[in-house]
C-alpha positions as CSV (number, residue, x, y, z in Angstrom):
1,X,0.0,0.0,0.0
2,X,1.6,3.5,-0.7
3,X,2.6,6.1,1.7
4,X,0.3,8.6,1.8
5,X,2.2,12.1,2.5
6,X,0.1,15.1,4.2
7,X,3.2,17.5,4.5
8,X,3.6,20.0,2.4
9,X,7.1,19.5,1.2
10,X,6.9,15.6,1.6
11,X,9.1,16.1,4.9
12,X,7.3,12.8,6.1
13,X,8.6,11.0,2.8
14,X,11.7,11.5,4.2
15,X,11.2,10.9,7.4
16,X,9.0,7.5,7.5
17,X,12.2,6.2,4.5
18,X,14.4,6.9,7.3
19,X,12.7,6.0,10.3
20,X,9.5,3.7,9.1
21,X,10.8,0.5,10.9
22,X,10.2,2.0,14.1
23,X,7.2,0.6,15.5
24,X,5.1,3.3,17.7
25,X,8.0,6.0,16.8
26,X,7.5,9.1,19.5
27,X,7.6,12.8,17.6
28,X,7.9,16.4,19.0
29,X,6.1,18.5,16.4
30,X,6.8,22.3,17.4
31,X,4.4,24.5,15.5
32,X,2.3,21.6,14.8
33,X,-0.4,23.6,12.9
34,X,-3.6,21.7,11.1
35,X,-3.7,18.2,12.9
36,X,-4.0,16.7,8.9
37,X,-3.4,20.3,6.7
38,X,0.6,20.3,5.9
39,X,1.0,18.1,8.7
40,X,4.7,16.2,9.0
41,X,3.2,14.0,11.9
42,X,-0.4,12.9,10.9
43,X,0.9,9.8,8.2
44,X,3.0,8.3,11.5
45,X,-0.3,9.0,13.6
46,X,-2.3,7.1,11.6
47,X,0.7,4.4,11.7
48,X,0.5,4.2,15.5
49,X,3.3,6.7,16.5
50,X,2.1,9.5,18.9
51,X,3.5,12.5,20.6
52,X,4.3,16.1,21.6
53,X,2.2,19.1,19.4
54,X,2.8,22.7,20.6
55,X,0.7,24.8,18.8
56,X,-0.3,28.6,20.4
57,X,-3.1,29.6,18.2
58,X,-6.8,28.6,19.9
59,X,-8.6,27.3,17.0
60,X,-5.7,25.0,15.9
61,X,-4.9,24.0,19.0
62,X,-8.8,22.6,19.5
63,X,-8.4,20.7,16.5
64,X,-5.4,18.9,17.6
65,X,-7.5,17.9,20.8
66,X,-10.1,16.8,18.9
67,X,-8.6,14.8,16.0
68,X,-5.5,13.7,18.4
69,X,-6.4,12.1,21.3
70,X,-3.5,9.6,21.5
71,X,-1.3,13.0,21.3
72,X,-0.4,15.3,23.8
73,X,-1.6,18.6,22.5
74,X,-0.5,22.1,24.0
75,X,-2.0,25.4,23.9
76,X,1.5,27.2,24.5
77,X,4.3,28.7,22.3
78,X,8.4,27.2,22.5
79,X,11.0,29.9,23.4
80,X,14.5,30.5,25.5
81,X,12.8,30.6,28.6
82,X,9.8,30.2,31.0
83,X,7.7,33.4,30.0
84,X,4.5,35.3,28.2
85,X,5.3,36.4,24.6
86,X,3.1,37.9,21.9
87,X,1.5,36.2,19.3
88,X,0.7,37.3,15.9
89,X,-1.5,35.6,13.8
90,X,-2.1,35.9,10.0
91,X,-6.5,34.5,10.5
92,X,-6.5,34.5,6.4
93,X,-3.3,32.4,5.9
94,X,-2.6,29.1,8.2
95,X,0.6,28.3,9.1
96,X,1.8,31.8,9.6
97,X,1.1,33.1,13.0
98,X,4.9,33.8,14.1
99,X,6.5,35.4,17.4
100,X,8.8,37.6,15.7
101,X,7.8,41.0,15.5
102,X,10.1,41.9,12.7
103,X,8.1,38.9,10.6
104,X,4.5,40.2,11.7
105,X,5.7,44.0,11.0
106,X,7.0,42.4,7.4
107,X,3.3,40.5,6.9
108,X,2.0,44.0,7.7
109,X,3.6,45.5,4.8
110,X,2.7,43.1,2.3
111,X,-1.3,43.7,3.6
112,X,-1.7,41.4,5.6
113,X,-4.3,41.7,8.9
114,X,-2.2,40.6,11.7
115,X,-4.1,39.7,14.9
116,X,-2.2,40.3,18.4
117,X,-2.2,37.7,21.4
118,X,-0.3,37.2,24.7
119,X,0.1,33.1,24.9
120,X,2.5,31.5,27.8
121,X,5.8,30.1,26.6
122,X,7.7,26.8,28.3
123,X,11.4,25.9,27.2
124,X,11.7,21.8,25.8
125,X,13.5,20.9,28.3
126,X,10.6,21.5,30.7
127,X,8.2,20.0,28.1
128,X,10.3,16.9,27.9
129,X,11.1,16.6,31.4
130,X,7.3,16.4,32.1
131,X,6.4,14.1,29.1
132,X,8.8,12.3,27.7
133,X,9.9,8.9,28.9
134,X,11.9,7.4,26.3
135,X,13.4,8.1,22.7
136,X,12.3,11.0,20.6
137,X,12.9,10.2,16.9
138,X,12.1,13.2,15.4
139,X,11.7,16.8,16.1
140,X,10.2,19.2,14.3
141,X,10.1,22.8,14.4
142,X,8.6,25.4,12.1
143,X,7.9,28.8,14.0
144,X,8.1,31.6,11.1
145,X,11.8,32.8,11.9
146,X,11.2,31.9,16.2
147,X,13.6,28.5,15.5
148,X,16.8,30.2,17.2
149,X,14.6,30.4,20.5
150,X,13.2,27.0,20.4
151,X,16.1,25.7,20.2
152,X,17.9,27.4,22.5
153,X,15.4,26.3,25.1
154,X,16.1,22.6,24.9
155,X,19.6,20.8,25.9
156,X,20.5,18.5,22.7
157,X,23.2,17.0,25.1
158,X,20.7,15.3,27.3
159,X,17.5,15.2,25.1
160,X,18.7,13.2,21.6
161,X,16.0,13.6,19.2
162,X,17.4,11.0,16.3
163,X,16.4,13.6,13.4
164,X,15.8,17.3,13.8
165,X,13.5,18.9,10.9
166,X,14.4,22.3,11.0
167,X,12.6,25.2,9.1
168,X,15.7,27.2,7.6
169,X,13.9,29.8,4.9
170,X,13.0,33.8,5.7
171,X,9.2,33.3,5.6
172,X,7.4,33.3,2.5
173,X,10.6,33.2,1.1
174,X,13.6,31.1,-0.3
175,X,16.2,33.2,1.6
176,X,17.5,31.2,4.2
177,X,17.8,31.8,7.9
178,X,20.1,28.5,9.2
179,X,22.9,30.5,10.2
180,X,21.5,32.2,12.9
181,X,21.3,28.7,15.0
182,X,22.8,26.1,13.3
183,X,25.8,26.0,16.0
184,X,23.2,25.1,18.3
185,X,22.5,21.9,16.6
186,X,26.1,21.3,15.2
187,X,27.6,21.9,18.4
188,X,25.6,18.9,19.8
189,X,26.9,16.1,17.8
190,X,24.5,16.5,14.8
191,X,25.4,16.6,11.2
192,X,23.7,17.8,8.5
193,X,21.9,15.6,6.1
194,X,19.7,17.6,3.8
195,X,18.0,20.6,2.6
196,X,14.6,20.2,0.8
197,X,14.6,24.1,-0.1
198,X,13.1,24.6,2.7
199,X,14.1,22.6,5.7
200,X,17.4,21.4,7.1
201,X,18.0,17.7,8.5
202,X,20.6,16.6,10.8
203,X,21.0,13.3,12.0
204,X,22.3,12.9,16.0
205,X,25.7,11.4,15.8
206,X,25.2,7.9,17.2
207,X,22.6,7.0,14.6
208,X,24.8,7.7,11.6
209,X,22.6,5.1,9.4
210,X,20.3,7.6,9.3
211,X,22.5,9.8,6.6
212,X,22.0,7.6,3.5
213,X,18.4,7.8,3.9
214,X,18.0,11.3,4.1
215,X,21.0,12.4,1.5
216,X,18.0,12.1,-1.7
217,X,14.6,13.8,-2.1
218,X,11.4,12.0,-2.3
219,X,11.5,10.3,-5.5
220,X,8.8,6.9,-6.8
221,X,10.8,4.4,-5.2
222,X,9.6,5.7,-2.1
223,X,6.2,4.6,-3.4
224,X,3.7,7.6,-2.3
225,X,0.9,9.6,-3.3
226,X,0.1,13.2,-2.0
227,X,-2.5,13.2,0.5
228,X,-4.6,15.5,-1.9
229,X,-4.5,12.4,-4.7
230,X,-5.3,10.0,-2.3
231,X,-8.5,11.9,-1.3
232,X,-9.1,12.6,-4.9
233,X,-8.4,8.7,-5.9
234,X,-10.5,8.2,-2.7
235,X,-13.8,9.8,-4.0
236,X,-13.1,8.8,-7.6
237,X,-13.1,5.4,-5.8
238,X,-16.1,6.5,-3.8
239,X,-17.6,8.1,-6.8
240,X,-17.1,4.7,-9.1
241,X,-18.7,2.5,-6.3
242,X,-21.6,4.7,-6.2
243,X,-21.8,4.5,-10.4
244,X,-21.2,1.3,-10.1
245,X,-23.9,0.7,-7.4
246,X,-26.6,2.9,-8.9
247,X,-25.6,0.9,-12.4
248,X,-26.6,-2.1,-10.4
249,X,-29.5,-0.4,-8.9
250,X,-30.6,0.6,-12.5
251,X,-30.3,-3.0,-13.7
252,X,-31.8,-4.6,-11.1
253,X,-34.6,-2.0,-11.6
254,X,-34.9,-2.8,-15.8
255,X,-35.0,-6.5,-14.1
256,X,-37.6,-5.5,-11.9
257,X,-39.6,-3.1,-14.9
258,X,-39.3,-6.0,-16.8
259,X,-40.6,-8.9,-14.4
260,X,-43.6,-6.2,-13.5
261,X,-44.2,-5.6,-17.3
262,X,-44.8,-9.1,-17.5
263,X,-46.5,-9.4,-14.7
264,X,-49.0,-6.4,-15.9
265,X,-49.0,-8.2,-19.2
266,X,-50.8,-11.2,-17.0
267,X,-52.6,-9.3,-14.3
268,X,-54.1,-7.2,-18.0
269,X,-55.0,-10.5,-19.4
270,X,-56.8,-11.6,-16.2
271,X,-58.2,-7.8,-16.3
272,X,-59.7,-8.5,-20.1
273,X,-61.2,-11.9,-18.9
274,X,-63.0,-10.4,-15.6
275,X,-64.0,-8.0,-18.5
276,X,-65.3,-10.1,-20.2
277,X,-67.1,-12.3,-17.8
278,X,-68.1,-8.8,-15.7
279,X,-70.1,-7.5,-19.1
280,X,-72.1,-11.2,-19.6
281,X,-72.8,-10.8,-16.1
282,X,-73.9,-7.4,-16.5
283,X,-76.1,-8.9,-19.4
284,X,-77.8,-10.8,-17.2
285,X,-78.0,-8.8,-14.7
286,X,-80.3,-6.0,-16.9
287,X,-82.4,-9.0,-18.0
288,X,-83.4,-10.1,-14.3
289,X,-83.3,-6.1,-13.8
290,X,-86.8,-6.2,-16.4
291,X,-87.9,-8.9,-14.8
292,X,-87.6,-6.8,-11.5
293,X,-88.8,-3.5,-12.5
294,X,-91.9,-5.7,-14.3
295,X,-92.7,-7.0,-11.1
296,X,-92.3,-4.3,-9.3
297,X,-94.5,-2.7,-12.0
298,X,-97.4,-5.5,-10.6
299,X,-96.6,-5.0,-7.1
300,X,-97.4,-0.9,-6.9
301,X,-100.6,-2.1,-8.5
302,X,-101.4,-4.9,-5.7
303,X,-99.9,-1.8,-3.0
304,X,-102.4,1.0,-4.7
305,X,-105.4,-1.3,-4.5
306,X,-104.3,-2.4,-0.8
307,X,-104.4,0.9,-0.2
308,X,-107.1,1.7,-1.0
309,X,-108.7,-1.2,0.8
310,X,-107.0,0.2,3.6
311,X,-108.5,3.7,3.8
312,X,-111.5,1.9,3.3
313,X,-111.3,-0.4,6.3
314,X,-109.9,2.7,8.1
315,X,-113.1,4.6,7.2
316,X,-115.4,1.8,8.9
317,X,-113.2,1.6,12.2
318,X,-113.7,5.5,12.2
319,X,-117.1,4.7,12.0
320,X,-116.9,1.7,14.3
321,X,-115.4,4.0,16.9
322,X,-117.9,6.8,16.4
323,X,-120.7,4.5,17.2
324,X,-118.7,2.9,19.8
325,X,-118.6,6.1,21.3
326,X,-122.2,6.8,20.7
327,X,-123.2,3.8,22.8
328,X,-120.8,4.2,25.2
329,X,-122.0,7.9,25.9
330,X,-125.6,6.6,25.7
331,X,-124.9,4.0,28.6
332,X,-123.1,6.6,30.6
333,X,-126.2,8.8,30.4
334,X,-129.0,5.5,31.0
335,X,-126.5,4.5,34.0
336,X,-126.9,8.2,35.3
337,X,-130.5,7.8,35.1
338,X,-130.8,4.6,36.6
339,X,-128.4,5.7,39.2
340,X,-131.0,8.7,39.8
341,X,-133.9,6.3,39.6
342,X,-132.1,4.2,42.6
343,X,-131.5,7.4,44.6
344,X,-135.4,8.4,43.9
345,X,-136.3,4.8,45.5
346,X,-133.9,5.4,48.1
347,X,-135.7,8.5,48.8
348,X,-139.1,6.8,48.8
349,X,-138.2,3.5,50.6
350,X,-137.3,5.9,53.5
351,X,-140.2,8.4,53.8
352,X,-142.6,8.2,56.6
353,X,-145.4,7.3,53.7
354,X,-143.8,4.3,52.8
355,X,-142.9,3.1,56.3
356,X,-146.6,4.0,57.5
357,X,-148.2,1.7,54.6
358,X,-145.8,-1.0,55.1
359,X,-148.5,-2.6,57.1
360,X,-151.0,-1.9,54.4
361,X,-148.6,-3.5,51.7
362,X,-148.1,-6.6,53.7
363,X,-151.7,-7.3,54.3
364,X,-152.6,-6.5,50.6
365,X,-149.8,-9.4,50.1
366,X,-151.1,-11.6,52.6
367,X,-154.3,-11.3,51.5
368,X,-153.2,-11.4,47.5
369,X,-152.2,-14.7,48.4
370,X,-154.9,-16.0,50.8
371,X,-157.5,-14.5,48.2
372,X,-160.5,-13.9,50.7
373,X,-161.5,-10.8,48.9
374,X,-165.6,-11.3,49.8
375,X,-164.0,-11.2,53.5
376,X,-161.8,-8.4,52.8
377,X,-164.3,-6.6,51.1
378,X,-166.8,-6.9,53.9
379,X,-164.5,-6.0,56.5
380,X,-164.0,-2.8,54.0
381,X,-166.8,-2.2,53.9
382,X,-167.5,-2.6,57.5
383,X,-164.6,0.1,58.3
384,X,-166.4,2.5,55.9
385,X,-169.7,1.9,58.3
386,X,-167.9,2.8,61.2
387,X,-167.9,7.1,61.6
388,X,-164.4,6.8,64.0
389,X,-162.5,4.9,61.8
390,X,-163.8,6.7,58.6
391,X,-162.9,10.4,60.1
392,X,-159.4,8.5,61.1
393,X,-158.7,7.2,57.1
394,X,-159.8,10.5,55.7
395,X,-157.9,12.4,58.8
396,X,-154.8,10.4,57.4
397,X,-155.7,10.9,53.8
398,X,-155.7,14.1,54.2
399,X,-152.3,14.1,55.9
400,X,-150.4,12.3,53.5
401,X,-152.1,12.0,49.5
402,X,-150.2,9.1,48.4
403,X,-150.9,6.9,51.4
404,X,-155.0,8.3,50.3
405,X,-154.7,7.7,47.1
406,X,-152.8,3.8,48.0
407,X,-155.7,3.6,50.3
408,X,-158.2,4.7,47.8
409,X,-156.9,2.0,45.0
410,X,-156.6,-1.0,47.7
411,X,-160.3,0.0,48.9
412,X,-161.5,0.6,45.7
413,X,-160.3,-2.7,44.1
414,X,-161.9,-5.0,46.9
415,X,-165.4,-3.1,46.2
416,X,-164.7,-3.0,42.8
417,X,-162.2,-6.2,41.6
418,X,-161.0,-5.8,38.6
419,X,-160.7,-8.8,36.4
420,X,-156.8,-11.2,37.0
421,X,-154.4,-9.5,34.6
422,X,-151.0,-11.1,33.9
423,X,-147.9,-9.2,34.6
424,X,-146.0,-8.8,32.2
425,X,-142.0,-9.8,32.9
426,X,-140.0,-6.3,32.2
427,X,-138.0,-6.2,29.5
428,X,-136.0,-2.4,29.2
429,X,-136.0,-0.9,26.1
430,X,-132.9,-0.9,23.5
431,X,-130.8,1.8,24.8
432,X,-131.4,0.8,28.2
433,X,-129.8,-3.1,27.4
434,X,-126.4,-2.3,29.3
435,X,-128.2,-1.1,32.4
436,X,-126.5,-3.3,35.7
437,X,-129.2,-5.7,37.0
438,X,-129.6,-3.6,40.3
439,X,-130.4,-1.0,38.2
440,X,-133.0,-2.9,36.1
441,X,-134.4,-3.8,39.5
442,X,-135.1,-0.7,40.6
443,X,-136.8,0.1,37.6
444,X,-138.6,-2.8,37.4
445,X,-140.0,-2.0,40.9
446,X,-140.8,1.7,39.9
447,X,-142.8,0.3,36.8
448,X,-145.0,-2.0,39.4
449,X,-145.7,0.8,41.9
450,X,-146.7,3.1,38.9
451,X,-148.8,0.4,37.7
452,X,-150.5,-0.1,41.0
453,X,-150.9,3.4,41.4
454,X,-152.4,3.6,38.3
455,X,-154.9,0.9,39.2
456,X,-155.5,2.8,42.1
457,X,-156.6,5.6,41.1
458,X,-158.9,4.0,38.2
């Protein structure tokens, strides 16, 4: 698999030919930067190395947290000595935030908005003395024209980084800058390997293999591909899977078009025969629809002359019930009248008339049914010889005219008898049929004493 390079002057080419057979390398990357932008450490990251980054400016600092974690990642500048210094950052070109005034005065000359900001600054030998635990194989440092201090903060005597990658150009410019600190690495036991046109290499004396692979540039034996091709080859690969996905989406969806064509071609076949067998049906179906409204046709006739029969029967109930009405009204008025009559007998059974004849009635009873009328009639007419008894009848007769004029028939029929008549049994009229039998009774009874008082009289 190729080396994929993220620096921007392939310094990791260089580096990983020299030092790629170190498993889980350690780096010190001093002005780390972009965590993958122009990055010398992120291709030995992603190889399992890990290490220092020292990178003052806020926003690229987060990003090393974030994309870093096996790293150790500070928010702090390199210099001389323990101190504050002032930063100045270019926000519109990364990778060019610098602590040298005379750089950020240049930057303002050419244009360029230069931001101001007071960071904290720790010397390497107190950075290392706090982190580092074992060998440092490389260490990088790329400060915008701030190199001399870096290094003149850490002791190459007792730290031994194997490599140091030095930036040795002006910046934003080919004029170099080595000989302002090159002693200080020289003058440790290091020897210069290479320049790149832009950085220096030197190689710590007790790892003098390290020489022949640094002394040529990158070339294609070192087998790599620019991190920017990768990506590129990367979504071209991307970009071919998805063409080649949505070619096998878009034949598996002509196989699919073409099962359901065929299987529209049937379902339309079987459509055509339901058709088919839907308009026989419907055929049929008007025939027995005739047939229907015919005898539905007969059946408004049989429902008309129902109806009719009906308003006729409904005219002789109306007619039923007025009658019924009639006659009931008629026996509420004859069971009024009875109800009267009874009350009227009432009346009479108690007066002191009909209590004062009762003996009269009894005798005429007795005597009805013993039938000595020639010894009735002489004791009559014995009473009527005597003046006392006389004065007393007509005193009484007087006093009370019905028990005279009772008196007066019984009297007159033992003088007189009439001929036997039969009694007829009383039958009430018509509209007197519903009358309750006590009722009848009464009536009956009134008849009789109207009769007899009739006789009487005669």
């Amino acid at each position: 698999m190729s080396f994929v390079s993220y620096a921007q002057n392939r310094e990791d080419v260089l580096l990983w030919r020299a030092l790629g057979h170190i498993k889980n390398g350690f780096y010190i990357d001093v002005g780390a930067n972009d965590p993958v932008h122009d990055s010398v450490t992120q291709a030995f990251y992603q190889r399992g190395w890990w290490g220092i980054n020292i990178e003052p400016v806020p926003g690229l600092h987060r990003l090393l947290c974030e994309q870093r974690p096996r790293d150790i990642n500070l928010g702090i500048a390199a210099g001389a000595e323990t101190a504050e210094l002032t930063l100045f950052d270019l926000p519109e070109v990364n990778g060019w935030a610098t602590a040298n005034p005379e750089v950020a005065a240049a930057h303002r000359a050419e244009g360029h908005q230069v931001v101001e900001a007071r960071v904290p600054v720790r010397t390497l030998n107190d950075i290392c003395a706090e982190h580092v635990r074992g060998d440092i194989h490389f260490l990088k440092i790329d400060v915008e024209g701030f190199e001399e201090e870096v290094l003149r903060g850490i002791d190459l005597g007792r730290w031994r980084p194997w490599v140091l990658v030095v930036e040795a150009t002006l910046p934003n410019s080919r004029e170099t800058n080595h000989g302002q600190w090159e002693a200080l690495a020289t003058g440790h036991g290091y020897r210069f390997a290479w320049f790149d046109g832009l950085n220096r290499y030197y190689v710590a004396a007790e790892h003098p293999a390290l020489l022949e692979a640094l002394s040529v540039p990158p070339n294609v034996f070192d087998d790599y591909i620019p991190a920017q091709l990768d990506q590129a080859w990367s979504q071209l690969t991307d970009l071919s899977a998805r063409q080649q996905a949505a070619l096998d989406e878009l034949e598996q969806a002509r196989a699919a078009t073409m099962g359901r064509e065929a299987q529209h071609a049937d379902e339309l076949r079987a459509l055509r025969a339901v058709r088919d067998a839907a308009r026989q049906d419907l055929r049929t179906a008007l025939k027995t629809a005739d047939a229907a409204l015919q005898l539905v046709g007969g059946l408004d006739l049989r429902a008309q002359t129902a109806e009719q029969e009906l308003s006729s029967v409904r005219a002789l109930h109306a007619a039923d019930q007025e009658a019924l009405q009639r006659a009931a009204e008629a026996h509420a008025s004859a069971s009024v009248w009875a109800t009267g009559l009874e009350q009227q007998l009432h009346v009479i059974y108690a007066s002191r008339s009909w209590r004062l004849t009762e003996p009269w009635r009894r005798a005429g009873a007795i005597a009805h049914q013993l039938r000595p009328r020639p010894l009735l009639r002489r004791i009559a007419m014995w009473a009527m010889g005597r003046p006392r008894l006389r004065q007393l009848a007509l005193r009484l007769m007087r006093r009370y005219p019905r028990f005279a004029a009772l008196v007066r028939g019984r009297v007159a029929s033992l003088v007189h008898p009439a001929p036997a008549a039969r009694v007829a049994q009383y039958v009430p009229p018509p509209h007197l049929a519903n009358l309750p039998v006590s009722a009848r009774a009464v009536l009956h009874d009134l008849q009789r004493e109207s009769a007899s008082h009739s006789a009487g009289n005669s």
